[in-house]
C-alpha positions in Angstrom: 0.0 0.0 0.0 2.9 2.3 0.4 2.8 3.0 -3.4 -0.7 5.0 -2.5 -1.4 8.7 -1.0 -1.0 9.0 2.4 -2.5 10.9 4.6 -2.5 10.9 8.8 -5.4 12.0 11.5 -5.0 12.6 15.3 -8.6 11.9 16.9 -8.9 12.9 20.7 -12.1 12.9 22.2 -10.8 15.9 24.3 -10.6 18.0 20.9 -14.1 18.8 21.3 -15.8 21.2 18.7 -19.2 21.5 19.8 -22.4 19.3 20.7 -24.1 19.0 17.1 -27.3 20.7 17.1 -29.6 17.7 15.3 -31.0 20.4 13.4 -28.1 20.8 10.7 -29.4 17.8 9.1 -32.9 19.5 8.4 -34.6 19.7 4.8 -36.8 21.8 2.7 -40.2 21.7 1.0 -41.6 25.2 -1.3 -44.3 25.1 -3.0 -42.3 25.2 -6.2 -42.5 22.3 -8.7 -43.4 18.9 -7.8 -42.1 19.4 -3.8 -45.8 19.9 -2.7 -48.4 18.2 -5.4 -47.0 15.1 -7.2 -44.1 14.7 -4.5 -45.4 15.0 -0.5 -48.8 14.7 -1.4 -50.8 12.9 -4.4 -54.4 11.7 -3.2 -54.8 9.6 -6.5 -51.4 7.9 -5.6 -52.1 4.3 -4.9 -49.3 4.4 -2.0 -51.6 7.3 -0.5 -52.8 7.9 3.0 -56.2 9.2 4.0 -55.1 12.6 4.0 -53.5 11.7 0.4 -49.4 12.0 1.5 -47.5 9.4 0.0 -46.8 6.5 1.9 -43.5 5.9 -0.1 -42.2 9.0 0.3 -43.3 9.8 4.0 -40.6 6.6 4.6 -37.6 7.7 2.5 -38.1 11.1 4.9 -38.2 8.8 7.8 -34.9 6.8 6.3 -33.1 10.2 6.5 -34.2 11.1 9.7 -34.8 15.1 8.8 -35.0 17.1 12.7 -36.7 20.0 11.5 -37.8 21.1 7.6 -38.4 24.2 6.6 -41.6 26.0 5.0 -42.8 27.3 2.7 -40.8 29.0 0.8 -38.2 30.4 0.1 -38.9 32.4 -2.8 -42.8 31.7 -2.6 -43.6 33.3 0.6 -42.5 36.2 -0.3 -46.0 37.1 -1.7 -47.8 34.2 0.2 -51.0 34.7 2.2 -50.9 32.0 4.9 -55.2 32.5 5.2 -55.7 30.9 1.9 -54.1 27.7 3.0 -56.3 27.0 5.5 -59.8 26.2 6.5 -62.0 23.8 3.9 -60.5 22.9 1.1 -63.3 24.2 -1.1 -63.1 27.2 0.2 -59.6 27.9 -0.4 -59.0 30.2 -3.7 -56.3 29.3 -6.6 -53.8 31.9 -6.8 -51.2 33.6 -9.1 -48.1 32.2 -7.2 -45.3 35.2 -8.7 -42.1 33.9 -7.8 -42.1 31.0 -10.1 -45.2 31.9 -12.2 -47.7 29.0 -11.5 -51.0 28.6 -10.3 -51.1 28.0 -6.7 -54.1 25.6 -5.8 -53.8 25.8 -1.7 -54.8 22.1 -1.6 -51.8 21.8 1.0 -51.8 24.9 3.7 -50.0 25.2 7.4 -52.3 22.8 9.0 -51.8 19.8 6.3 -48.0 20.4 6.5 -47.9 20.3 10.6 -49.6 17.1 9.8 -47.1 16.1 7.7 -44.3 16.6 9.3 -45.3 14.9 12.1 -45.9 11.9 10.5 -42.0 11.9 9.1 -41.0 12.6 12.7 -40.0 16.2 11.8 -40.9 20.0 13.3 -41.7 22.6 11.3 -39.6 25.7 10.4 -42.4 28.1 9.2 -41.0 31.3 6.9 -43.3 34.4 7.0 -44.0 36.8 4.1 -42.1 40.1 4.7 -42.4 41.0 1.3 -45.8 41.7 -0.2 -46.8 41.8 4.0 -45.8 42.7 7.8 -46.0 42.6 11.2 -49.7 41.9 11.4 -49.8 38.8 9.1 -46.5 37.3 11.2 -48.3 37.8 14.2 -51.5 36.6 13.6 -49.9 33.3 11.6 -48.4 32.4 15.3 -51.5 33.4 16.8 -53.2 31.1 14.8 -50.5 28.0 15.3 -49.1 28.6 18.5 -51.9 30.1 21.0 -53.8 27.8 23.0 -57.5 28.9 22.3 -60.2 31.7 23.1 -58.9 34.5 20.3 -59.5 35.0 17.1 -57.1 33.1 15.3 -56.4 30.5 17.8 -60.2 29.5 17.3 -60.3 29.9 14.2 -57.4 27.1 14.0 -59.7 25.0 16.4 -62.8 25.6 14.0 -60.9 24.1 11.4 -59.9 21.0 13.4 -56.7 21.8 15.4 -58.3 21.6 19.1 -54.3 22.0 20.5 -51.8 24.6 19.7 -49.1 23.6 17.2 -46.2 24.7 19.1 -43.9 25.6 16.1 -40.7 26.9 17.6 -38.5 28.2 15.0 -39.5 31.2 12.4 -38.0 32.8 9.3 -38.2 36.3 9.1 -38.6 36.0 5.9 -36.6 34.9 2.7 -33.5 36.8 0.9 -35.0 39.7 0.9 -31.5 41.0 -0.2 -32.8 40.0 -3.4 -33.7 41.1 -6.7 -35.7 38.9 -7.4 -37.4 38.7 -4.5 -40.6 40.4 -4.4 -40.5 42.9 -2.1 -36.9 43.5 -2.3 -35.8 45.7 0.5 -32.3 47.5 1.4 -30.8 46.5 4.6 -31.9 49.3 6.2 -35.4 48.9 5.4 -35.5 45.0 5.6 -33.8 45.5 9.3 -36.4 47.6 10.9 -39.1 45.4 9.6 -37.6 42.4 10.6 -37.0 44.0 14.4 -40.6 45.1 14.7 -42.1 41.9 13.8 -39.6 39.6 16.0 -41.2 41.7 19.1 -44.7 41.0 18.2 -44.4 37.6 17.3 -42.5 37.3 20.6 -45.3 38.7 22.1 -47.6 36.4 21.5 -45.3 33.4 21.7 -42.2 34.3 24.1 -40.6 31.0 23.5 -39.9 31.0 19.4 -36.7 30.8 17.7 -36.1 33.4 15.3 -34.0 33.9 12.0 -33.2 36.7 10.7 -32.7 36.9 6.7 -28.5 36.8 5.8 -26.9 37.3 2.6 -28.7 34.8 -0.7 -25.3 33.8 -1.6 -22.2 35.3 -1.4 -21.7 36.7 -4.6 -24.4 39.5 -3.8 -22.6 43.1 -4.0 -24.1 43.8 -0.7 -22.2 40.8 1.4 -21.2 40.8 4.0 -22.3 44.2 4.7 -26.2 42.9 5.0 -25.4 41.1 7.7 -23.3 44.0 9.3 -26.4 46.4 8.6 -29.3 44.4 9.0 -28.0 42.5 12.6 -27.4 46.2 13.6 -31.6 46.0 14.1 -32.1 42.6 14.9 -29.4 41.3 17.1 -31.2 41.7 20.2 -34.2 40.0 19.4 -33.4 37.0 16.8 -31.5 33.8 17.4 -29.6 33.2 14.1 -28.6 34.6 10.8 -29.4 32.4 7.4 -27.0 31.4 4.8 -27.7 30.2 1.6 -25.7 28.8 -1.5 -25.7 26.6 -4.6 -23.4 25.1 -6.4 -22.5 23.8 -9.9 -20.2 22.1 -11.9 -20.7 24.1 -15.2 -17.4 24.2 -16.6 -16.6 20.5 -16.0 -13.9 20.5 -13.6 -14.2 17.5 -11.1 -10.9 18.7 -9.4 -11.7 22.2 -8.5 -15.8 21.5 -8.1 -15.3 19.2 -5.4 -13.6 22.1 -3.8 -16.0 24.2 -3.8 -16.8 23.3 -0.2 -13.7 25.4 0.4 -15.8 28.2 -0.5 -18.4 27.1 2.0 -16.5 27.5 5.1 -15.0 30.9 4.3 -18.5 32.2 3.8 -19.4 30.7 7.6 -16.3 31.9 8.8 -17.0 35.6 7.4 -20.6 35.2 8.3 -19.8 34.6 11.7 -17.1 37.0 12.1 -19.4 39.5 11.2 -21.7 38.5 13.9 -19.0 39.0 16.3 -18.5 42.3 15.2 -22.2 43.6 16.2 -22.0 41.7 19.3 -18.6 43.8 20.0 -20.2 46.7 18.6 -23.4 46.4 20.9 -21.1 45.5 23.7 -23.2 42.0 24.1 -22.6 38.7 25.6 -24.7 37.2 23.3 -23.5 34.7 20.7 -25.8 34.9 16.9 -26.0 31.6 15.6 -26.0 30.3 11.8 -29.0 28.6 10.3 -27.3 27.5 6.4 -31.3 27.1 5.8 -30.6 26.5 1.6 -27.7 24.5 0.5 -27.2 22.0 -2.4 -25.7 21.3 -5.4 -28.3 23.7 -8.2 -27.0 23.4 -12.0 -28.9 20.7 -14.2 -31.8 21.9 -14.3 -31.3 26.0 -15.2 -31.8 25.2 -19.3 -34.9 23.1 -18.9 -36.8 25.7 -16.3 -36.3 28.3 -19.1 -39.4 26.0 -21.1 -41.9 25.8 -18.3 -44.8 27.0 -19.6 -46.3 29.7 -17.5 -49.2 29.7 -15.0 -48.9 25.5 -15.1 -49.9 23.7 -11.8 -46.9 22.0 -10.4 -45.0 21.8 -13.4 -41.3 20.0 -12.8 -39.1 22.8 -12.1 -35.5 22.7 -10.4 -35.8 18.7 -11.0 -32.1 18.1 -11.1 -30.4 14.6 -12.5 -27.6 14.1 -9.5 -24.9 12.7 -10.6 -22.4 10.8 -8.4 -19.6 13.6 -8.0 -22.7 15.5 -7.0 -22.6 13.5 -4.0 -19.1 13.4 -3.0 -19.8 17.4 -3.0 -22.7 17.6 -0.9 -21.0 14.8 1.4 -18.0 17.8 1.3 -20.8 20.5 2.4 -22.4 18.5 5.5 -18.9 17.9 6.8 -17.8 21.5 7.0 -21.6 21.8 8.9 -19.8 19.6 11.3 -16.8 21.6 11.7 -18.5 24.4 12.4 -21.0 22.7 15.0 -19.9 25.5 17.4 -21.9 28.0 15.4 -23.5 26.2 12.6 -27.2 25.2 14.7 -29.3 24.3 11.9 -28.9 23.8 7.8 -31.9 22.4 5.8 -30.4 20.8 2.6 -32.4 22.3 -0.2 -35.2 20.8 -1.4 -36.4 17.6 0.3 -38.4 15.8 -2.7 -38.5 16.5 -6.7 -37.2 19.9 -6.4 -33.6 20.1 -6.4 -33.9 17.1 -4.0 -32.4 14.0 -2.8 -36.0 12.3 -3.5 -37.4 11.8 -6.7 -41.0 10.8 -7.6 -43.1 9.4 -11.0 -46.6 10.4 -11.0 -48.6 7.3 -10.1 -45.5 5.6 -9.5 -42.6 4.7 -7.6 -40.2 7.2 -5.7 -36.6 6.9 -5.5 -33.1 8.1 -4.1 -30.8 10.2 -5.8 -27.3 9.6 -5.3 -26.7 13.0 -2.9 -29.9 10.7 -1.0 -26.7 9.0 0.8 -24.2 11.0 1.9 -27.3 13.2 3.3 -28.8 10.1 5.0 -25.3 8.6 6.4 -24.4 12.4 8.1 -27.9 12.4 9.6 -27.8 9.1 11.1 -25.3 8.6 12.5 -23.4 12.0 12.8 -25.2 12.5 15.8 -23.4 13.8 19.1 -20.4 15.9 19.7 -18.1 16.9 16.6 -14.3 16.5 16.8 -11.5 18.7 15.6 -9.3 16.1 14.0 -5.5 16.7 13.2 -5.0 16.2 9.7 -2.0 16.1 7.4 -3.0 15.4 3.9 -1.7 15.8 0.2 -3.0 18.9 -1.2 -3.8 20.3 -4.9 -4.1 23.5 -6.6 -7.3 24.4 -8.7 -8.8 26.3 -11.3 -10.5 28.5 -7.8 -8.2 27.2 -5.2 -4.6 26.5 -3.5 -3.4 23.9 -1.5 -7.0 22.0 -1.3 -6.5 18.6 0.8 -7.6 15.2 -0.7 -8.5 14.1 2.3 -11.7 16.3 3.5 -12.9 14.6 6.5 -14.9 15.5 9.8 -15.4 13.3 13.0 -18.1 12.5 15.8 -18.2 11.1 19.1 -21.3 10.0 20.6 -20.7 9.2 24.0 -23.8 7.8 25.3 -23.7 5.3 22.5 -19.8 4.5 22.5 -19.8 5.1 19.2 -16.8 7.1 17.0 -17.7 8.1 13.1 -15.1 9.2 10.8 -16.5 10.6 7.3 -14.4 11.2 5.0 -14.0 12.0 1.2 -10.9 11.3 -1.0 -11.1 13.6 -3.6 -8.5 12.5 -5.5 -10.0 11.5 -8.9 -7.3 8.9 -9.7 -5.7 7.2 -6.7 -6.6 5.2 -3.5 -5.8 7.0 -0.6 -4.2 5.3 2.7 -5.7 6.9 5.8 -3.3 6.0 8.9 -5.3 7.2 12.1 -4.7 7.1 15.6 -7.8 7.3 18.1 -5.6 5.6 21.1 -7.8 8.2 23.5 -10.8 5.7 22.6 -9.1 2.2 24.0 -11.0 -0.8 23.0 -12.2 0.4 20.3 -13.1 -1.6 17.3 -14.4 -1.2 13.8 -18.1 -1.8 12.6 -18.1 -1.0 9.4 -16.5 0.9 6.7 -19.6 2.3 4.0 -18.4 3.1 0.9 -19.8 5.3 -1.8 -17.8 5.1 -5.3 -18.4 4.9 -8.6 -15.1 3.5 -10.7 -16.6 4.0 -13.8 -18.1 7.1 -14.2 -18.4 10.4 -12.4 -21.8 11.2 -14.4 -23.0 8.5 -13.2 -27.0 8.9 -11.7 -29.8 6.8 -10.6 -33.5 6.4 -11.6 -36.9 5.0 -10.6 -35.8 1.6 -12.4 -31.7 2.0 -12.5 -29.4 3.3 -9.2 -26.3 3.1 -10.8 -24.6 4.8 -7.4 -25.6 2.9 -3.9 -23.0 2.5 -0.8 -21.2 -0.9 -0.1 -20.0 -1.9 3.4 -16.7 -3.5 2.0 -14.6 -0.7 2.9 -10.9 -1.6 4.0 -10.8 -0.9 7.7 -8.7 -2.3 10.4 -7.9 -1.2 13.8 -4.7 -1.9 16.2 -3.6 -0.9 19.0 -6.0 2.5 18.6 -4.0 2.8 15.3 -6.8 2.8 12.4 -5.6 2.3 8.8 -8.2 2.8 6.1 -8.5 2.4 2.1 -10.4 5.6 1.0 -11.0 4.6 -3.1 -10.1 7.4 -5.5 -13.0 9.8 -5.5 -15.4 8.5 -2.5 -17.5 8.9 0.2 -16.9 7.0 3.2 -18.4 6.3 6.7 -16.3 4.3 9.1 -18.0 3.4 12.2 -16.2 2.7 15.2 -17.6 1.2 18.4 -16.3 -0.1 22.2 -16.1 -3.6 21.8 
């Protein structure tokens, strides 16, 4: 083996990150696309439930174990009116829906959604509009879900069969309002006060809500970081994080310097949350501003077909992305610099959750199916549970097109101590050679290896999957042996892997 790259890790379970908030492994539904109508819910799907979610589906989501998922919108709620989603469905009006030009049919509302998510063992993160609307709508939304009974809106919520309150903890203040695009584009300035004044009311009528204030929509705006700067400058005191977003693509074809694009991903948390700690030094506080990274995912293959949807469609396929398997190795990259960051990083929702750029796919009257991003996704929520690690690494590096001295080894660790149980992940992301991990975890005695999950694809990096063809699944026949508390691994050329450690 001593003709392959080499690379060496230090684990200590004193090198303690942070706890990992579960939350950084949440998800995604807009009404946009196939996400609502045709993906979450089809009542003529013969996998159906009563309430016409499919069955199929509802179990993938329970396969990945999503905390929390976020809704709904993104762009949509921007000009959203939360009343026309609720109450009897035949009562409920079709609407223009502007942000992606289709007709929204308001079969699927808050109430249908709560349901939802509970039944795939999820909470809600609910966006309000603070674009077309205000502080009245916000507050009366939590009103109606949150209040216990004997108002308006809390009755009204009981008149339409919700006797108890829905407790939804964590709010979006709305959604890149930065933007644009975004209707009801605001400055900072203007998006900041807003923002402020509805935080207090909604925390008046519900003290105990999370908030997130609206951060940068990517970090090629001409206005980051200094949105976050201006806009925190109002809301510090009364919100609980700032959002990230960002997509990426591989549009120019370069494996090499696309799977280090995750590079770019922790300098924009790092600047994010540097900024942060300059308002709290400028407002003299002692409170720390957390990061919610509440859009994230690979957001390329799809751009030429969305320019033929036809307008004013209902659930037409927008945003369907093909994944391909160095898709996956990426957005294995992405949740592992989550990890490192587990000290500020809180919550991350992995954007979308089914048909719309998503790690779910469905047919229409027939099956649903995992993308290859499905996996890494489903591996980091699983079992990347507990306290993150700050391993010592000395690995090979490369120079991209975008980036100097990346490592081929990208890798991230967790301890979970209440289930004696160690997981390395790691991605080789050298597209031609096996790599020879050497690692010594001799702070865990008696420790022994489980497994060692492999995702690879030796043929091709296009590679995809389909309803009727997955082309890219993991294998548990990864080289792994431990001695001694010395682990030496085989990490294939370009691969995800999992090792799984345990105290025998």
């Amino acid at each position: 083996m001593s003709d392959k790259l080499q690379a060496k890790m230090i684990v200590d379970k004193s090198f303690v990150i942070s706890p990992i908030d579960k939350r950084i492994y949440g998800s995604f539904i807009e009404h946009l696309g196939r996400a609502v109508y045709g993906g979450v819910y089809e009542p003529d799907h013969p996998d159906s439930d009563e309430k016409g979610f499919r069955k199929d589906v509802m179990q993938l989501v329970r396969e990945l174990q999503v905390p929390i998922i976020r809704y709904p919108g993104g762009n949509m709620v921007s000009a959203y009116n939360w009343e026309d989603g609720v109450g009897p469905l035949e009562e409920r009006p079709r609407r223009l829906e502007l942000a992606w030009r289709t007709i929204e049919t308001n079969e699927v509302g808050t109430n249908e959604f709560v349901d939802w998510t509970r039944a795939v063992g999820a909470e809600v993160m609910m966006a309000v509009n603070l674009g077309t609307r205000g502080i009245d709508a916000a507050r009366n939304l939590v009103e109606y879900t949150n209040h216990p009974g004997g108002t308006y809106y809390s009755d009204l919520r009981r008149k339409h069969g919700y006797e108890q309150p829905h407790k939804i903890k964590t709010w979006c203040l709305g959604n890149e309002m930065d933007g644009p695009w975004q209707i009801g584009h605001k400055t900072a300035e203007e998006y900041g006060r807003l923002a402020v004044e509805t935080a207090k009311a909604m925390r008046l009528v519900d003290p105990d809500i999370q908030l997130v204030s609206c951060g940068s929509s990517n970090t090629g705006m001409p206005t980051f970081p200094e949105w976050e700067a201006t806009t925190l400058s109002h809301t510090y005191d009364e919100v609980d994080f700032v959002s990230l977003h960002q997509y990426y693509g591989n549009r120019d074809n370069d494996p090499a310097n696309y799977l280090a694009l995750s590079l770019d991903m922790d300098h924009f948390i790092k600047t994010v949350a540097s900024t942060c700690d300059y308002i709290k030094a400028k407002k003299r506080s002692k409170k720390t501003m957390y990061l919610s990274f509440d859009e994230w995912n690979v957001w390329y293959h799809s751009n030429d077909a969305d320019t033929k949807i036809e307008p004013w469609s209902i659930a037409p396929p927008q945003l369907e992305d093909q994944y391909n398997f160095e898709d996956a190795l990426l957005v294995g990259s992405m949740l592992m610099t989550f990890l490192k960051h587990a000290d500020r990083v809180k919550m991350a929702c992995l954007a979308q959750l089914v048909n719309v750029i998503a790690p779910i796919m469905t047919e229409k009257g027939g099956p649903a199916w995992k993308q290859t991003i499905f996996y890494p996704y489903m591996h980091a929520s699983v079992y990347g549970r507990g306290v993150s690690l700050q391993p010592v690494v000395s690995s090979p590096k490369y120079d991209s097109k975008d980036f100097t001295d990346v490592p081929y080894l990208d890798s991230a660790v967790v301890y979970n101590e209440e289930e004696d149980t160690v997981t390395i992940f790691a991605v080789n992301r050298h597209l031609n050679e096996d790599m020879v991990l050497d690692s010594d975890l001799r702070s865990f005695d008696g420790y022994a290896v489980r497994e060692h999950i492999v995702l690879e694809n030796n043929a091709e990096l296009k590679a995809s999957n389909s309803a009727h063809n997955e082309q890219v699944k993991p294998h548990n026949q990864g080289q792994s042996k431990m001695d001694s508390g010395m682990l030496q691994s085989v990490l294939p050329k370009a691969s995800w892997n999992v090792i799984r450690l345990y105290k025998a």
